[in-house]
N, C-alpha and C positions, 0 to 999 in steps of 0.2 A: 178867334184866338189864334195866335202865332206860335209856334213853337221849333226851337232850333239850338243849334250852337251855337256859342258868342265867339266871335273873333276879332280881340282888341288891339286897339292900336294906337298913340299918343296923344298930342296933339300936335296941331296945324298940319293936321293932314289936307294936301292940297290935292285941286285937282288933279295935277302929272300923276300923282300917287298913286290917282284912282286910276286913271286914261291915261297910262305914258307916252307924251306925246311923241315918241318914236313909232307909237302906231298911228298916228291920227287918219292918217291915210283910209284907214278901215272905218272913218267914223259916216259910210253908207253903207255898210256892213257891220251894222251893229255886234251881231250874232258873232263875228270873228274878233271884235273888239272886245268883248263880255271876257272872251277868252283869257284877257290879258289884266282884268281888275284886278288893282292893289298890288300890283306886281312889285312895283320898286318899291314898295313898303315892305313887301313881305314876297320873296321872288318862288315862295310854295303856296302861298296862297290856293288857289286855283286847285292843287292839288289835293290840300284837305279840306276845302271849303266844301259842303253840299247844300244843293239845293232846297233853300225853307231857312236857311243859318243866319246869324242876324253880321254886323258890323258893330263895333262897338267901339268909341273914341274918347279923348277926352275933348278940349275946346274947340273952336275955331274948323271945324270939320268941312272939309271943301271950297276953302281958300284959293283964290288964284282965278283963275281966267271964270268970265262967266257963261263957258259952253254947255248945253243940256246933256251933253254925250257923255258926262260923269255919273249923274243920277240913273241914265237910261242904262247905261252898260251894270251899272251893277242891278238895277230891276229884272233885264234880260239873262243877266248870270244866275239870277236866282235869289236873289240878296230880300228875305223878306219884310226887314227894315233897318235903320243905321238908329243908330241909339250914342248921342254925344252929350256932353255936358253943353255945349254950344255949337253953332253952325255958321259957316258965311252964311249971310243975307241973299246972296245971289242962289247958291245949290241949295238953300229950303225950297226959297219959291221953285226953282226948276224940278228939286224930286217929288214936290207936291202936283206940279204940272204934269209931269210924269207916270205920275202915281206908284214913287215911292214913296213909301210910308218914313218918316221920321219924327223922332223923339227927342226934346228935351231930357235930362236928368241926370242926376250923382251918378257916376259909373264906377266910381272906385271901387264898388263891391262887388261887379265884376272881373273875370279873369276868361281868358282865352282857355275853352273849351269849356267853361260854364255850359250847363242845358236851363237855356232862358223860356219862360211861357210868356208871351207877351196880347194884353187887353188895347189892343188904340183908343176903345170908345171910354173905358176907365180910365185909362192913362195909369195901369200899373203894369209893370213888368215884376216876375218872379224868378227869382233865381235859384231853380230848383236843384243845382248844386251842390250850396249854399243854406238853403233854408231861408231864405232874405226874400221881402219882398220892398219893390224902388217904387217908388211914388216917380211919374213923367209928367210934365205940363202937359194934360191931355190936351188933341188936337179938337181947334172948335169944329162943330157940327160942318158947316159950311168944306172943310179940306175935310172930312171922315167921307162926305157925300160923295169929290170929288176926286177920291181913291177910293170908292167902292167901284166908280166907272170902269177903271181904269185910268185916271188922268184927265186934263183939262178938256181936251181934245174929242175925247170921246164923250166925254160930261155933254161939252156944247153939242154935239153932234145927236146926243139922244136927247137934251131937253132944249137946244136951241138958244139958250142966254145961260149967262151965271148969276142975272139976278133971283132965278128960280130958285136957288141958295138962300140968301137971307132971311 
């Protein structure tokens, strides 16, 4: 169980938004990059964001270039998952690689400083709030397994194949 603050933001939030690529420079220094998530969306971010808090969008979430270094800087910033109504194609697979956790679902019944609970393995978030609880296209078995690892990488690394999954 997840739980944290929502902090929303439109849509087509692109990668720059996440990783403004005026840092990119730092993207082998993750750790100094995390520093700078969601800045040109929101240049306090950072400031009120804490650790365990969620992201919260509407469509198209992570549009734009297909670098990993947008799903990773905000897992390392703390980001416990992104919650949009939709996602680029390219930053799911990456934040699932990752092992960030992301979510399908209606978000309009969130608001920026909502206190969200959020289930991956149900695929409901609650919006404690509120009093609401969001139905999310729970994520299949197979990506729950490979963010319990931590990410793709580690996944292989401890069971050696991803066919071990299906």
């Amino acid at each position: 169980m997840l739980k944290g603050k929502a902090w929303k933001f439109g849509d087509n939030i692109t990668t720059d938004h996440i990783t403004p690529g005026r840092y990119y420079h730092l993207r082998s220094k993750i750790e100094e990059l995390a520093k700078h998530v969601m800045e040109d969306a929101d240049p306090d971010f950072m400031k009120k964001f804490r650790k365990g808090d969620f992201v919260v969008a509407g469509k198209n979430f992570g549009m734009g270039s297909s670098r990993e270094h947008a799903p990773l800087a905000l897992k390392v910033a703390g980001v416990s998952a992104v919650i949009a109504k939709s996602f680029a194609r390219i930053f799911y697979r990456n934040a699932i690689n990752v092992g960030l956790p992301v979510l399908i679902a209606d978000t309009d019944a969130i608001d920026s400083g909502d206190e969200l609970e959020v289930d991956l393995e149900r695929g409901v978030i609650k919006n404690l709030s509120k009093g609401v609880e969001i139905k999310a296209k729970p994520l299949p078995d197979f990506m729950l397994k490979i963010l319990k690892e931590g990410g793709l990488v580690e996944f292989v690394k401890k069971y050696g194949d991803i066919e071990v999954v299906s």
